[in-house]
N, C-alpha and C positions, 0 to 999 in steps of 0.2 A: 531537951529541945529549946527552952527560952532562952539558956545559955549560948546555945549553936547561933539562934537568931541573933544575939545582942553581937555575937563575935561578926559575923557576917553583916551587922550594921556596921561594925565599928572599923570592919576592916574596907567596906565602901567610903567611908567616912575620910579615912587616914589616904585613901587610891585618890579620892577628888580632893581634897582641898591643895591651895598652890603652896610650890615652893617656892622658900626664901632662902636667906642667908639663917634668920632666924627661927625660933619656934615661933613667936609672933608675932603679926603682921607690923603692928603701932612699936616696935622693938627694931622688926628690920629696919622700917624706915626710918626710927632715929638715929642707929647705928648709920644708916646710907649718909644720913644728911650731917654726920659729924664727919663722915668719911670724906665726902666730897667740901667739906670747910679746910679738912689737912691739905686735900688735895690743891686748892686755890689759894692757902696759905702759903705753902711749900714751892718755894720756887725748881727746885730740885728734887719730887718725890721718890724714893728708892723701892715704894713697894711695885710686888709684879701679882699677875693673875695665878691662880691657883688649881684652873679647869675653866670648864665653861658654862657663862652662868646663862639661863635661859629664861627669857622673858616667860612671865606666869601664861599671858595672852598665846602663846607658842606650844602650851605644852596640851598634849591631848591623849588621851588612850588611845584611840584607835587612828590611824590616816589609809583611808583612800589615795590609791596609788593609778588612778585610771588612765589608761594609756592612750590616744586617741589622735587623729590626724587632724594637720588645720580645717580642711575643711568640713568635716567633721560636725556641724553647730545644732543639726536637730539631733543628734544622739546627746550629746552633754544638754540639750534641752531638756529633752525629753526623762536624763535620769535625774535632772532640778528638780521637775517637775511630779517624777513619781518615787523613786523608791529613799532620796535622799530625804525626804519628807517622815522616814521612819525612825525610830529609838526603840532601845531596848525598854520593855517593858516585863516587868516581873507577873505572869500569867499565872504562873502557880507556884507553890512553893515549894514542889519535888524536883524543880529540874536538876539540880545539882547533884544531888545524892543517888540520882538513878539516871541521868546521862552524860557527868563527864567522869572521864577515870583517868584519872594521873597515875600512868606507869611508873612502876619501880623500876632501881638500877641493880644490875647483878654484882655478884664479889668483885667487876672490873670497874665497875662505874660505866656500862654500857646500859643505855637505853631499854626495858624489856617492853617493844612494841606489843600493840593488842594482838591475840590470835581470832583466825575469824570467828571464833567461839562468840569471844567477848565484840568483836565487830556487829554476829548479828542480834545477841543480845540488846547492844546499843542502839541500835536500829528499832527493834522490836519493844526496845520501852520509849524511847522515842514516837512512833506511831499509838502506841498507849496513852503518854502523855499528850499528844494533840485531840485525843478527845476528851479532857479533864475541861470543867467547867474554867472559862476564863474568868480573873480577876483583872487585866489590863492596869493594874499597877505602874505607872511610869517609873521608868529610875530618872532622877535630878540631878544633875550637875554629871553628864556624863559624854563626853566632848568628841565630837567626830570631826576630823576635816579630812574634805574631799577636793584633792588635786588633779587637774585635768593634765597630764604632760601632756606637750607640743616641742619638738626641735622648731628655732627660727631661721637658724643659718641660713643663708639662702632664700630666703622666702620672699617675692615682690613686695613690692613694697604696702599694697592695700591688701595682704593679705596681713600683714604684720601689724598694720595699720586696725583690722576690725578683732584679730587676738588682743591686743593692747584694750581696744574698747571693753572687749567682755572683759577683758580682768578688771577695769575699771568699776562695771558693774557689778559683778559676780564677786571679783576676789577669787576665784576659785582654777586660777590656772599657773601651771609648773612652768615656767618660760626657759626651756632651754635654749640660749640663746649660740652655743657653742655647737650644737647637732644639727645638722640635717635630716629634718623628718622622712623616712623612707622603711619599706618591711625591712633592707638590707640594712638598717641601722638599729632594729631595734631591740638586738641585747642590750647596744650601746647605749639604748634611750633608757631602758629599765635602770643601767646602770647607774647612769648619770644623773637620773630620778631620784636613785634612793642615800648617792651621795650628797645630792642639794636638801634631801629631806632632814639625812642625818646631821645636814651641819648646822640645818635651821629651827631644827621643832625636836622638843621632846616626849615625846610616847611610847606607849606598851607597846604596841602590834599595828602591822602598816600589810593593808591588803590589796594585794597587787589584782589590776581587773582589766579586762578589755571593755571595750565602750558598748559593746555588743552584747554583754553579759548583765540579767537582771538578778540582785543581789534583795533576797528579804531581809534587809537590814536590821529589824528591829529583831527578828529572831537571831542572826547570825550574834550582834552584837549583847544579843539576853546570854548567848553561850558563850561566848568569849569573855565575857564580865565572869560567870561561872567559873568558869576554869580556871581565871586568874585567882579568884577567891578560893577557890579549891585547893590550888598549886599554893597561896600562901600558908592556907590552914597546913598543909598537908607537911611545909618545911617547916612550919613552927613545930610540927610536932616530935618530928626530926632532930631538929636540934636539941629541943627537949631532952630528948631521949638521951640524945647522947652525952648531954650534960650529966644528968643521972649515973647513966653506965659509964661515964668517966670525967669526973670533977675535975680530974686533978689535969688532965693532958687536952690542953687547950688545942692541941695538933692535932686529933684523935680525927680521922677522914677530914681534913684538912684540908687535903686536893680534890674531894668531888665537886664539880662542874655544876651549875645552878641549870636548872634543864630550861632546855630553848623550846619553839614552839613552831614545826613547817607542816599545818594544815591545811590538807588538799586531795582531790583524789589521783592516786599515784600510779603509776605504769613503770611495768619493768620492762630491760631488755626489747626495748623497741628498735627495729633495725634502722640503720644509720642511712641518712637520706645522700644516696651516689647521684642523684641528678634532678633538675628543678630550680627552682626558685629557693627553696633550703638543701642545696646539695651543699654539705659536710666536707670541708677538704682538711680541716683540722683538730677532728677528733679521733686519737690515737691509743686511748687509753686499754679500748677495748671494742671486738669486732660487733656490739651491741652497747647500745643507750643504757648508763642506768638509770636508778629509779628516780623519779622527779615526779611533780605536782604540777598537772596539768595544765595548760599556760592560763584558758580562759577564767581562773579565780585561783588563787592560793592566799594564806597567811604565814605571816614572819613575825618570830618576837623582833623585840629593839635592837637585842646582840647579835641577831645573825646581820640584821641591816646594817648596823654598825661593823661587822667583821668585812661586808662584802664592798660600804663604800672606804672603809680602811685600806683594804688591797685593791682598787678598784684600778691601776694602773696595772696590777699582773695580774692579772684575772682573765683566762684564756677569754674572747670573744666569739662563742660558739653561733652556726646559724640562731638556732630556736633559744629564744633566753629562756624559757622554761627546763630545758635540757641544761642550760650551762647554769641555773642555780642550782640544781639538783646535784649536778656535777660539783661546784663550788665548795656544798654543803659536807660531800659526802663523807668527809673523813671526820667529820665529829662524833664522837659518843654519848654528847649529851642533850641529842636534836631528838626531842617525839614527833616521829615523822607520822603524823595522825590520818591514816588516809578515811574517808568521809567519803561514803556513797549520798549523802546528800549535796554533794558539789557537783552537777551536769558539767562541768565544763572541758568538754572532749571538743573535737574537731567539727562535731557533727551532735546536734540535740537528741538523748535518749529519749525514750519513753516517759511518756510523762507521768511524774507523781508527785504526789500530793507532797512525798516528805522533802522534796527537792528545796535546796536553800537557796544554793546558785546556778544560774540556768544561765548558757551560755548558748552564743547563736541565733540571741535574739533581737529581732527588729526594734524599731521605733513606736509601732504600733501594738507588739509584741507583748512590750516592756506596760503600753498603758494598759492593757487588758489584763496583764499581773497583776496589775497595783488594782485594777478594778477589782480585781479576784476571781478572773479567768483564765484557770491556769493552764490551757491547754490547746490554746486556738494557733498556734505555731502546726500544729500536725495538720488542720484544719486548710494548710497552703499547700499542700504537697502536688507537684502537678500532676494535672488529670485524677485528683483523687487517689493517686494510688498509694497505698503507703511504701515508703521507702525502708531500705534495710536499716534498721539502727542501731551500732554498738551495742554492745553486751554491758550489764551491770554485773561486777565483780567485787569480792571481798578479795582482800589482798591478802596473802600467807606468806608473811616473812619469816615465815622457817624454812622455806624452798628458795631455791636461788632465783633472781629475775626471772631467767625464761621459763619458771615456773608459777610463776607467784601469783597469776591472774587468772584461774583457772575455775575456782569457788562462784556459781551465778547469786547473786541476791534471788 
């Protein structure tokens, strides 16, 4: 176990500190500042760039992807003011080893997603774990940024006028200046989000969210740190291995895929919308939706983000961008499509629990009574008191085809 702990310091250690050119820092920058002496020396310099080098202030584990309209100003208040105010904090020391599990890949190099077995195992040490005594342990140096996207094209001019101020103050907004903000743009806006993200900042995992959605941050991000550290231990020992069992042939699974990360709570085979405000006149693929992560929260590692602003010029433009990343995604083998009953973010607010992470549907007022640690006064609106029908809670069985898959109630 001390061993385990020091590896899992060491490998938080090596995750936050920045990169250089160098191993170290008073190294990089003397190498910079002989670099730029050849450079101003040299009337003619012939060197060229080698990749892209990213300012240290730029790079961050996690971004905030929150999607919202100009007018918009008391929700992106409102999440300043309550949930972005959280970090990951190490509460106890079992979370790792008894709630993330990094899937193995089969003799293909496919994916072997959880069965609901181990879904509600996961679930059920999870609500065990929330009654261990807290130790509230902050993690240090662990970097969030939170992006507000807005389209401006189009925009009057004192509308453009008071976005501009908030960024001023804040910092905290995606200026697409190329989109018009509108529902019927906003695969486009997702799109165009995660390619200005990708050209600009360096990070592990970027979580896409609607402005409507309250996000317990500092748990999401206690588990997302976990899993990273998890998933490194889990390759180091991988390679290990296969060093051992074959010294000599440096090629020896040569081609397996470094696995991605698309967690969210997933829906299969959802019928394709003929009419409305998302009527579907371009999806052919098949006479049902596949599986995708619900629009109101999902997470993406860095490579899928980078794969989608990569092709982001042929990239079908579906109504629902949560369906067209799903679709995007789908022909990869090396995505753990993780779907998480702790993610509420359906169309419509489930039932409320306690193990819920992200809760989607929820007001301004909604959001501060979260953060007060009232988790439940959204049911508390329903008109005339009545309660309303709410979605079903499901484990997912990806051994049955979509229109089977959602069948298993929590």
């Amino acid at each position: 176990m001390p061993s385990l702990r020091r590896t899992m310091a060491l490998t938080r250690y090596h995750l936050h500190k920045r990169n250089c050119v160098g191993i170290f820092p008073l190294l990089c920058a003397f190498l910079c500042g002989v670099l730029l002496t050849a450079l101003i020396a040299n009337t003619s310099p012939t060197c060229s760039p080698t990749g892209r080098v990213y300012d240290p202030e730029n790079s961050y584990f996690l971004i905030l992807l929150i999607v919202t309209a100009p007018e918009n100003f008391e929700r992106r208040s409102t999440i300043r003011e309550t949930y972005l105010n959280l970090r990951p904090r190490m509460i106890n020391e079992s979370y790792q080893e008894e709630l993330i599990h990094i899937p193995p890949l089969n003799e293909r190099g496919h994916v072997q997603l959880e069965s609901v077995a181990t879904q509600r195992q996961l679930l059920g040490n999870y609500r065990a774990w929330q009654q261990k005594p807290i130790k509230n342990i902050k993690v240090i140096n662990f970097k969030i940024k939170p992006l507000f996207a807005i389209g401006l094209y189009g925009q009057p001019k004192n509308v453009r006028r008071a976005i501009y101020e908030e960024q001023r103050v804040f910092g905290d907004i995606l200026e697409l200046e190329q989109l018009q903000d509108s529902y019927a743009n906003l695969t486009a806006k997702v799109l165009h989000s995660m390619r200005k993200i990708d050209e600009k900042y360096d990070f592990k995992y970027l979580a896409k969210l609607d402005d409507d959605t309250y996000v317990k941050l500092d748990l999401l991000a206690e588990d997302l740190l976990s899993y990273y550290e998890k998933l490194h231990q889990v390759q180091q020992q991988q390679q290990q291995h296969k060093t051992e069992n074959h010294p000599n042939n440096n090629n020896h699974h040569k081609g397996a895929p470094l696995l991605e990360l698309y967690w969210g709570y997933f829906r299969g085979a959802a019928t394709i919308q003929k009419h409305g405000v998302w009527q579907e006149t371009d999806y052919t693929l098949c006479d049902r939706y596949g599986p995708y992560a619900l629009g109101g929260g999902y997470v993406l590692s860095k490579g899928l983000v980078s794969y989608i602003a990569t092709y982001a010029e042929q990239l079908s433009l579906y109504k629902s961008e949560d369906i067209a990343v799903g679709t995007w995604l789908a022909p990869f083998r090396n995505i753990h499509r993780r779907h998480d009953v702790r993610f509420d973010t359906a169309w419509k607010a489930r039932a409320c629990k306690d193990y819920h992470m992200l809760l989607h549907k929820r007001t301004a007022r909604h959001m501060r009574d979260l953060y007060a640690g009232e988790l439940c006064t959204h049911e508390e609106d329903q008109p005339d008191g009545k309660p309303a029908a709410l979605p079903k809670e499901y484990f997912y069985d990806w051994t049955q085809p979509p229109s089977s898959c959602c069948k298993t109630a929590v």
